[in-house]
N, C-alpha and C positions, 0 to 999 in steps of 0.2 A: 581406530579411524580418527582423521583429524577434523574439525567441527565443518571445513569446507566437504572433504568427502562425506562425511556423514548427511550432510544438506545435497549436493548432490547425487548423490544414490538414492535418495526418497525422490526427488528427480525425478530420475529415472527410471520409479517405480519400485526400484530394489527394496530389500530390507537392511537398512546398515545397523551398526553392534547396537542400538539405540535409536527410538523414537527423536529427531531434532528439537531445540525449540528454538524458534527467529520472533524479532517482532521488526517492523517496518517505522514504527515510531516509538519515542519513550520521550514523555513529557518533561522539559528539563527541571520542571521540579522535583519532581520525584526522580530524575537523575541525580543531580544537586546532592538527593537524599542518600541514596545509595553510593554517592563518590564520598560520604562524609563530608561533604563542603558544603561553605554557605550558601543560601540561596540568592538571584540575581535580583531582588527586591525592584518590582517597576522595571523592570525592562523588558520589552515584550516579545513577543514570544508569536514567531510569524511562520507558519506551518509552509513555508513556501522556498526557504532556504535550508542550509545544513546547520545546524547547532550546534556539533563539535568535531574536534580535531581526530584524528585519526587513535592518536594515544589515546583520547578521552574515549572515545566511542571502546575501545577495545576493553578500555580497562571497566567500562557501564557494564558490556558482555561477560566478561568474565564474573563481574560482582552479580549476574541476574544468570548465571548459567546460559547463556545465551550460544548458541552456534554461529551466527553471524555475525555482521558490521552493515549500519546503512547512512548511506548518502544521498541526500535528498539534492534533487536538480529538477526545477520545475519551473515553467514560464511562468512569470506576472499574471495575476486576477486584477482584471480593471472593474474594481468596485470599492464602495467607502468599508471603511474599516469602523468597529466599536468594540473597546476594550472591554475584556468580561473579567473571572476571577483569576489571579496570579497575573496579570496582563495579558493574557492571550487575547489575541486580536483576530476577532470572527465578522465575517464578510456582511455587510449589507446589503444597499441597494446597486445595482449595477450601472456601470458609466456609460456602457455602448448602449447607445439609448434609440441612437440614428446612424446611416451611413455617415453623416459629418463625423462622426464620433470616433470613425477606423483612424483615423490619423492619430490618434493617441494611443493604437495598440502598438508600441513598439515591442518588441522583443527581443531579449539578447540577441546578440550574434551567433547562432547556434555554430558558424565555423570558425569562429575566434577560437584561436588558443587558451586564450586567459579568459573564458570560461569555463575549461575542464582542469587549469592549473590544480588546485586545489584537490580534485578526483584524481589528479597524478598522484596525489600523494599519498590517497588510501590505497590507492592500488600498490606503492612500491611498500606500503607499511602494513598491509591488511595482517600479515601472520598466519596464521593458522585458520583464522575465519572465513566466512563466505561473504563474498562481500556486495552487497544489492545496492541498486543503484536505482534510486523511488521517484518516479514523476509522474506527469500525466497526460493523458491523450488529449482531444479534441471536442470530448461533449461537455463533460463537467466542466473544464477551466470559458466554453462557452454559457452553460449556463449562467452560472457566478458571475461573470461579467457583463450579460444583459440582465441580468437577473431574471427569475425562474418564470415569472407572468410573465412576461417579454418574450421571455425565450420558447414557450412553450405556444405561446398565443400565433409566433410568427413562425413558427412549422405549417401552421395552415394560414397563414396571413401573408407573409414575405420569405417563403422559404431561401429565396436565395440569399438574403442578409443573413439570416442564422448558418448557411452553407460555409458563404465567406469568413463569418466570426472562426467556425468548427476549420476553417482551411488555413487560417494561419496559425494556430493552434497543431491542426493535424501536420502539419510542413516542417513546422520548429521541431516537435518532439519524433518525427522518420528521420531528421539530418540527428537531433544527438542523438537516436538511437545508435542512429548507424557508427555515429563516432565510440561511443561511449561502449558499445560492442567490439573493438579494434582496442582496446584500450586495456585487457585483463582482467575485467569485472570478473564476477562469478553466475549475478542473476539479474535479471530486466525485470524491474517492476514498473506496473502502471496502475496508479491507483482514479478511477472514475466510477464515482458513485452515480448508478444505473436505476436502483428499484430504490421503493418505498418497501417496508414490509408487506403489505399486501402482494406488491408483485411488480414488473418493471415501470419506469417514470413515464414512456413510452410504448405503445402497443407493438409488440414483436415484429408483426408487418411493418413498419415504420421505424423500427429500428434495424428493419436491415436494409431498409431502401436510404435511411438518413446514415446512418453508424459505422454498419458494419465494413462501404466501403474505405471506410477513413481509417480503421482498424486494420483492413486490410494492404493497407499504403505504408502502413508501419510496419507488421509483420512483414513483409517482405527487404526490412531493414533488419529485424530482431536476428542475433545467429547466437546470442547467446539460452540456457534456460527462460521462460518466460512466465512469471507469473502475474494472473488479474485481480486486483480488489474492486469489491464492491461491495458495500452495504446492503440490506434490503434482501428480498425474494428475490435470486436470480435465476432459480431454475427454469424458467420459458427460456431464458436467454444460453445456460450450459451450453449447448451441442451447437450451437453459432460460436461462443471462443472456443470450446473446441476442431471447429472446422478450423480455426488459426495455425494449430500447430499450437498452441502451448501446452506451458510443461504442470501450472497447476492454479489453482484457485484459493484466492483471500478472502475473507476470514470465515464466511460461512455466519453470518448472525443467526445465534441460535432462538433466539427471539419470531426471525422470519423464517427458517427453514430447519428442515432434519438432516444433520449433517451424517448420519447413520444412514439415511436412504441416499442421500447425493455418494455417497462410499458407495451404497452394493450397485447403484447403475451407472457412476462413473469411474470407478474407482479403480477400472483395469485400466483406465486411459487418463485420467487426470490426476496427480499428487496435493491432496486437499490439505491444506495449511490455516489453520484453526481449533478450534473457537471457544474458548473459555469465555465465558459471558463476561461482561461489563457490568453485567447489574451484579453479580456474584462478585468482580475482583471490585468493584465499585462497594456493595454495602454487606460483603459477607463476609463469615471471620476466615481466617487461613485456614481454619479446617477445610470448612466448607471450599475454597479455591483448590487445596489440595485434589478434597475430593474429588471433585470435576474434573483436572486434570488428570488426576489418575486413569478415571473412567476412560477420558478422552483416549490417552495413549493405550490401554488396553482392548479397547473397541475396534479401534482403529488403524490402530500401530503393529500390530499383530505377525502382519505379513506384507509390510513395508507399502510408501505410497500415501506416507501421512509425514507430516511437521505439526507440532504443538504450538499454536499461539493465542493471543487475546483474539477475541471477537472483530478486533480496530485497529487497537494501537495502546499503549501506557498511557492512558489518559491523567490528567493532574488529582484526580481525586482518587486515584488508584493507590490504598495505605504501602506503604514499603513492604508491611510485613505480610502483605497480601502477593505481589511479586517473588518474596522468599518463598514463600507456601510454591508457586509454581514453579521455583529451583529446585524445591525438594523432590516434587514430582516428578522431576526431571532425575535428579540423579540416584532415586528409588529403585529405576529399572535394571534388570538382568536378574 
């Protein structure tokens, strides 16, 4: 199989010759690392855009065993920015503060052309990979830009401002959807971070009376595979994306949940894609990452209806030699 059928066949539940492994991001330090090249010292590192080219991405996959290729396409977060370690630039306070404030969300032109130039290009050059295409819905990129006291406070204060923030938001990401589906992707992703570990950010009854129909205005764009990330405990939330129609579930923190039990009660119906811990590929040696992964793909991978990935994403403090460990686990199997 080629790394795009092998990703969709877990899809669609099947068993392909091998357990996948995809990730949706890889920190370009530790890109940098594994391309052998030098790192971009001070230049920052904005989780909002795509960070490389078509060759590059392909050639990170191949150096991490990877089955995919991804392309980040994401509206604007109207919030202040503060540089942390490597320059990555993580979100503050937020700028929609008041109704005055809408007039500064602009947003691409989601039916410009010369905003998917560039995703022409993975698409005519993907190769053999599968190729995802990572953005975000309507609650997260609302949070972050009232920021989360704001945003939370005015669910029961001003619901109709946090409506409006979540509709221009939900509007942008149904029009790419819909483009970016017409276009020869392989998979839709949306990453909106929902729960805390203890369990959702929101009370399920109010996240289907605020959420789910915004969600729903999108699927009805999606026609490609679909998969959802979220951090946190999302199992109150499971059997609502799956009323969607998607095809499977990111990353699964194993920190918040049992990704063994979300397997035996969804796992005829959802393709779970995860989760090797962060704290593991974070401070553990490549044995130990091996391990895990191993575990993972044998628990799980067994009888198809799984993909291997991190918990999140390659985060920058993820050692190199800790990503080889989860190539090996990768090409261990048969």
């Amino acid at each position: 199989m080629t790394s795009r059928e092998r990703v969709l066949a877990a899809l669609r539940l099947e068993k392909p010759d091998r357990v996948p492994y995809v990730e949706i991001g890889v920190d370009p330090a530790v890109a940098d690392q594994l391309l052998g090249r030098a790192g971009r010292e001070g230049a920052p590192v904005m989780i909002e855009q795509n960070e490389r080219s078509v060759e590059e991405e392909k050639a990170l996959a191949r150096a991490m065993c990877r089955d995919n290729i991804a392309y980040v396409l994401r509206a604007p977060v109207f919030a202040d920015r503060v540089p942390g370690k490597d320059g990555r630039m993580f979100y503050a306070e937020g700028q929609i503060r008041t109704r005055d404030d809408l007039a500064r969300m602009e947003l691409p032109d989601p039916r410009s052309d010369e905003l998917y130039r560039e995703l022409e290009e993975f698409v005519a050059g993907k190769e053999e990979f599968a190729l995802f295409v990572v953005t975000r819905m309507g609650f997260f990129p609302a949070v972050l830009s009232m920021g989360m006291e704001r945003f939370f406070v005015g669910i029961h204060d001003d619901r109709a401002f946090v409506e409006e923030v979540m509709d221009r938001y939900t509007d942008w990401t149904a029009a790419v959807a819909e483009r970016v589906c017409r276009m020869g992707i392989d998979v839709f992703v949306s990453t909106d971070d929902l729960a805390w570990k203890q369990g959702p950010m929101i009370s399920p009854a109010v996240f289907r009376e605020l959420v789910m129909p915004r969600f729903r205005r999108v699927a009805e764009k999606v026609t490609k595979p679909w998969i959802i990330h979220s951090d946190g405990n999302i199992v109150p939330l499971i059997e609502d994306f799956a009323s969607l129609g998607i095809s499977g579930l990111h990353a699964l923190e194993p920190e918040a949940l049992d990704i063994r039990e979300v397997k035996r009660r969804w796992g005829k119906r959802l393709c779970l894609v995860g989760n090797v811990s962060l704290v593991t590929l974070g401070r553990g040696s490549p044995e130990e990452v091996e391990a895990e992964a191993r575990g993972l793909i044998e628990d799980l991978g067994r009888d198809g209806g799984y993909m291997l990935s991190s918990s999140n994403s390659i985060t920058s403090y993820v050692p190199v030699e800790n990503v080889r460990a989860m190539c090996r686990a990768v090409q261990s199997q048969g």
